[in-house]
N, C-alpha and C positions, 0 to 999 in steps of 0.2 A: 325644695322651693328656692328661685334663684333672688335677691335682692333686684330691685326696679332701678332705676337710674336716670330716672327725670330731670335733674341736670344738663342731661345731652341735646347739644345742640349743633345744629347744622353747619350755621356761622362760624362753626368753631374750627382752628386750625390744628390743634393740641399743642404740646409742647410738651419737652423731657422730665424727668422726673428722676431722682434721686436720694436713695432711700440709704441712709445712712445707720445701723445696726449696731448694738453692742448686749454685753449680759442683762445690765441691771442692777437694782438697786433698792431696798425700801425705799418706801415714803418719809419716813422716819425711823428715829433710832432710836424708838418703841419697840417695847416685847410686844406689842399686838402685830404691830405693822411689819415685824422682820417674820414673827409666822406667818402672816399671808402670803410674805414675798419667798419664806423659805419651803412652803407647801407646794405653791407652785413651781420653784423650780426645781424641787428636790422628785416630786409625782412626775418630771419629765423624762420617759422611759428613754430619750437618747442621754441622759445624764447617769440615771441606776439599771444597770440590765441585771433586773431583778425581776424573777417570777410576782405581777403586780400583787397575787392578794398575801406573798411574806409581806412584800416591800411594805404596804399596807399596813400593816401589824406593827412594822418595825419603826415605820415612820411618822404614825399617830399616835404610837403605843410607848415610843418611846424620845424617838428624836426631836418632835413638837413637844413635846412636855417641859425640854433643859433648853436645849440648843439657844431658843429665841433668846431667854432671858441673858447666855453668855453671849451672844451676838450683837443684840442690842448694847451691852456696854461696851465691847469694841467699837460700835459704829457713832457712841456717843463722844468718843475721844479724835475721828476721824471726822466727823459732822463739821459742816462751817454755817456761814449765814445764807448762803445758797446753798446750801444741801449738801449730798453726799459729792467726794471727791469727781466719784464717776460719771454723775448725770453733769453735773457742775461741767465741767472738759470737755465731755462729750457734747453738751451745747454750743460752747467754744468753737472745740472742730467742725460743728455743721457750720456752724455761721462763716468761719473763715473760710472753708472748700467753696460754700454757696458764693462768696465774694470773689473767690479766686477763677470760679468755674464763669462768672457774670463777665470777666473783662475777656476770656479763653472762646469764647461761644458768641455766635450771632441771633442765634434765635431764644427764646424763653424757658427759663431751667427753673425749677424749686427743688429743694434741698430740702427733705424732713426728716427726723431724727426718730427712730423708736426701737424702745428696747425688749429682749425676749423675754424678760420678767419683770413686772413691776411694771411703773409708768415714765412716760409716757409709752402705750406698745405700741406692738406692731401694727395693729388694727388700726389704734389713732392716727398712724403715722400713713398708712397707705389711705384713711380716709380725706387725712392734709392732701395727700398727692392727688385725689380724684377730685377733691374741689378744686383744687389749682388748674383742674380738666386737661392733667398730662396724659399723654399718649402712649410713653415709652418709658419706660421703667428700667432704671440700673439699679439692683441693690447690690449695698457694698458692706458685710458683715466685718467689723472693724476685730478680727482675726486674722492675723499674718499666717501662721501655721494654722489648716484645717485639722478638724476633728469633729468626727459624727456628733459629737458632744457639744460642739458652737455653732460651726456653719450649718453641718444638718440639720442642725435642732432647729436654726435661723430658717432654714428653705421648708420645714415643717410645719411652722407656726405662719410666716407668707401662703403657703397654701391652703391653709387653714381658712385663711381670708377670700383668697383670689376664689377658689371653687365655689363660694356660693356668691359669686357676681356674675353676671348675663355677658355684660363685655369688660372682655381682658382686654391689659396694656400690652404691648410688645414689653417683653420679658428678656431681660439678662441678668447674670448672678455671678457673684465672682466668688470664687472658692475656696483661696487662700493668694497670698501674695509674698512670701518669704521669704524670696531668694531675688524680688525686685533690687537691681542696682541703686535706685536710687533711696531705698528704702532702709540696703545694708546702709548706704553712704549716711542717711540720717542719724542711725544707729552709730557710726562712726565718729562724728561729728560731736555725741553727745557723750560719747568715752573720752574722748582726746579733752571735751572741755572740762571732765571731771579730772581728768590727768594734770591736766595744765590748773587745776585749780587745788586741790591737793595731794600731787604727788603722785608718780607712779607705784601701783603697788605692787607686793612682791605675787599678788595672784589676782587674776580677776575670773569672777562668778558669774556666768549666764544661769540666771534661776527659772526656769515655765512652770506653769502650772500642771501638775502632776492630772495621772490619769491611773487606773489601775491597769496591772500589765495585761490582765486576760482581752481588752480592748483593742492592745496594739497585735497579739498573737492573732486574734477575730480578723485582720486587717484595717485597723485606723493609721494613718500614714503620718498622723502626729509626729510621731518620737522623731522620725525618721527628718520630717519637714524643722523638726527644733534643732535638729543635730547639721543640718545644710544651714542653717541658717548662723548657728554661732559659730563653724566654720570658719564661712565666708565673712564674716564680722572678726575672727580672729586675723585672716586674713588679710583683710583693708586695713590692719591695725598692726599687722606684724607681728603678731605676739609669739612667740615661742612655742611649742608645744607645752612645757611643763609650766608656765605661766597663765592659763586660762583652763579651766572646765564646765560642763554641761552638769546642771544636779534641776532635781525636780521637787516642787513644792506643795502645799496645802494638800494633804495625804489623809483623809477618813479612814475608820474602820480597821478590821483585823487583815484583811486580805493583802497582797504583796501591790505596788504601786510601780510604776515606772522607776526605777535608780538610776544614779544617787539620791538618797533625800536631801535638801537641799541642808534643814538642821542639824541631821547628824556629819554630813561633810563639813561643814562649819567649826561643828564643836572638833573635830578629827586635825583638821588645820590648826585651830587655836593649841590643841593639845600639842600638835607637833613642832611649835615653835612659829607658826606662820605669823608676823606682825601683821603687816598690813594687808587688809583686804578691801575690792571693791565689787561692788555687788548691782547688775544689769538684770532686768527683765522682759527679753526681747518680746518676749509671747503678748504683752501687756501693750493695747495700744494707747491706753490711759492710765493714769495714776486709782488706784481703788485702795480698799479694805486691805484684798492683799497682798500688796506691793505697800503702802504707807505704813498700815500697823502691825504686817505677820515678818516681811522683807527689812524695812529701815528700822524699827521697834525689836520686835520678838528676838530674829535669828541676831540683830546686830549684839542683844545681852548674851546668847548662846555662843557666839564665839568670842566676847572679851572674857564672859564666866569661864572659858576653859583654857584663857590666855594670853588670847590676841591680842593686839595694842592699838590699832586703828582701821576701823571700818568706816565706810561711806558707800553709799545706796545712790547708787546714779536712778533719777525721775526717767521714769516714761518718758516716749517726747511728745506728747500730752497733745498739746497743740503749736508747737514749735515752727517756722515758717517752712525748715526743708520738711518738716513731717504734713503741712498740710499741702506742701508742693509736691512731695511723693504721693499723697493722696489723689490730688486733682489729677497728677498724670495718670495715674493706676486708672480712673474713670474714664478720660481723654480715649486710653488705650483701647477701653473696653465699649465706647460709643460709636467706636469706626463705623461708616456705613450707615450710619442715621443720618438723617440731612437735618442741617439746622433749618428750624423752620420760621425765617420772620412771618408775620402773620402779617397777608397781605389780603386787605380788609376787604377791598371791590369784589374780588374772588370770592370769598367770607360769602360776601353777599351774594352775589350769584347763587351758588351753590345752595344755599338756604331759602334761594325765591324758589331755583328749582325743584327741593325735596317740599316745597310747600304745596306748589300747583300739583302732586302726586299724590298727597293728603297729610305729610309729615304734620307734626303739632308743635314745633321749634327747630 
């Protein structure tokens, strides 16, 4: 059964629509509200490729039982007055792109924000867009490096939606973006200012968000997209080879993960004499949970505990002006071939006397 769309009117010209995407977040940093938000994303089979009724077993039997309660006190040491770090930023960045995209464009854009767990979602977020009565649809899943685990999961949950609507919007999707120049160049910009502000160190860390290896052997093109990107981030910076490495983060379970991890190269550095470290997380388009309390927190005790003498955690660049200017362009790029459309209202009219004398009902 397809949803109705009474809405639709003749009058109407549409306009663009921009759907801006990220993981999520509770609602709060409640044991209640982190298992709702960790039931859901944890049950999302592009996150555990697990045979569903173990995963089952394992994930009400036993991960929902602890998990919330250690979670929730992480997210109450991260929590502000606006809420979690992520939703918090990620508001930021729409509203800034949506600003940026309004003086770039001639015709009528909305900008909505929704995330693939927790609130506000995706659903909310494409039902903003069909009020706004856009036509054409960019969504921009705020993932630099893809992985069936973000972006898919993101184009899965979007479909979720669009299939039981009567009319679609012209569709684009963008799938990753991590090797954009201007993107590195942000990324650049935000090392040099951590440099020039205390010191260069004798090593610098790109940290991603870990995955299990059996994902990348499947074909997930992750690893591969994190390793071009810190690269070319090494690159624009000049750094040496033995002065920068790739190591990977936030690692569940028994099973073997993407290497390095990113703690134990940490404590392996401190141990060997490394004083200074500084520590990037390119994968991270926003500051969260874990970049604020597992990145600048956790690992920075794990390498002074085994020696080290100075750590610093360079931020996301959150909502930073090249990072929402990298953003808007990434969109610009990806809207080619749409016509701005001012709405030009006599036409409107026309058009809607026409569809009337043929029986239309708006």
């Amino acid at each position: 059964m397809y949803i109705g769309e009474s809405e639709f009117r003749h009058d109407s010209s549409g306009s663009l629509g921009v759907l801006l995407t990220n993981l999520g977040t509770p609602d709060a940093p409640t044991t209640a509200a982190v298992r709702r938000y960790l039931a859901q994303f944890l049950w999302d089979p592009r996150v555990v490729e697990t045979p569903r009724w173990l995963w089952a077993l394992i994930l009400h039997g036993v991960i929902l039982r602890i998990r919330p309660r250690r979670s929730a006190a992480l997210y109450r040491e991260v929590w502000t007055t606006e809420g979690s770090p992520l939703l918090t930023i990620s508001r930021r960045q729409a509203k800034a792109v949506a600003a940026e995209l309004a003086t770039r464009l001639q015709g009528p854009v909305t900008v909505a924000l929704g995330m693939r767990y927790g609130s506000p979602s995706i659903a909310d977020a494409l039902e903003e867009l069909r009020g706004a009565g856009i036509d054409r649809l960019l969504v921009l899943p705020l993932y630099p490096q893809y992985s069936a685990t973000t972006t898919g999961s993101t184009f899965d949950a979007l479909a979720d939606v669009l299939k039981g609507r009567r009319r679609l919007p012209e569709l684009r999707f963008i799938t990753h973006y991590h090797d954009r120049p201007d993107y590195i160049a942000a990324l650049a910009s935000s090392v040099r200012e951590s440099f020039a502000r205390h010191g260069e160190p004798d090593r610098l860390l790109f940290s991603f968000h870990g995955l299990p290896k059996r994902y990348l052997m499947a074909g997930d093109p992750y690893f591969c997209e994190c390793q071009k990107t810190a690269r070319l981030l090494a690159t624009e910076l000049g750094l040496a080879a033995e002065r920068w490495a790739v190591s990977f983060q936030s690692r569940v379970g028994r099973e073997q993960w993407l290497r390095p991890y990113t703690d134990e190269l940490l404590k392996d550095w401190g141990a060997a004499g490394v004083g200074h470290v500084q520590v990037a997380c390119p994968g991270f388009s926003a500051d969260c949970l874990e970049t604020v309390e597992e990145i600048d927190q956790q690992n920075r005790a794990f390498f002074l505990e085994a020696g080290g003498e100075t750590y610093h955690y360079i931020p996301a660049l959150n909502d930073r002006p090249d990072h929402v200017a990298a953003l808007t362009g990434l969109i610009l790029d990806h809207i080619q071939g749409w016509p701005d459309r001012a709405a030009d209202t006599e036409q409107c009219a026309r058009t809607r006397e026409q569809a009337m004398a043929l029986g239309a009902r708006s």
